[in-house]
N, C-alpha and C positions, 0 to 999 in steps of 0.2 A: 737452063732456066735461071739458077743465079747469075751467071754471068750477064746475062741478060739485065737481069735488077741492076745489079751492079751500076751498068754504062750508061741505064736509065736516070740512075742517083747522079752518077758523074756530069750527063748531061746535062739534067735540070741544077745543079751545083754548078758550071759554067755559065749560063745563062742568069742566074741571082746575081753571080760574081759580074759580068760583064753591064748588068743593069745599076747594079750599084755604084762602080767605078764612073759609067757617064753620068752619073747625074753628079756624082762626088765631083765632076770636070767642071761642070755648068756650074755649078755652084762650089765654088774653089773653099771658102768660110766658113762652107758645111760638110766637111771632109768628115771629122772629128765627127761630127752627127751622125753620118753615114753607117761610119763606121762601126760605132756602137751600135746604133742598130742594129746590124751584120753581125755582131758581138753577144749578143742576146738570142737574137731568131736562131746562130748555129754556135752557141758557147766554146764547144770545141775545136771551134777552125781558127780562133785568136787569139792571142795570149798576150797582156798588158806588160811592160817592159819596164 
């Protein structure tokens, strides 16, 4: 049963990550935008350098 959630979470975290990056592509200038955003909706998955 967790495992389950798990691959579910893992999935739908694939699919975010994979949506963000092409539009980051099509729109090269809005990288930085993208990003934050992503930076916000999952705090924890980015960390500012």
């Amino acid at each position: 049963m967790l495992q389950s959630i798990f691959k579910d979470i893992e999935n739908r975290m694939d699919k975010v990550g994979n949506i963000s990056f092409l539009k980051a592509e099509k729109h090269g200038n809005e990288m930085a935008s993208v990003l934050a955003l992503a930076g916000i909706k999952k705090p924890g998955m980015f960390k500012a350098w």
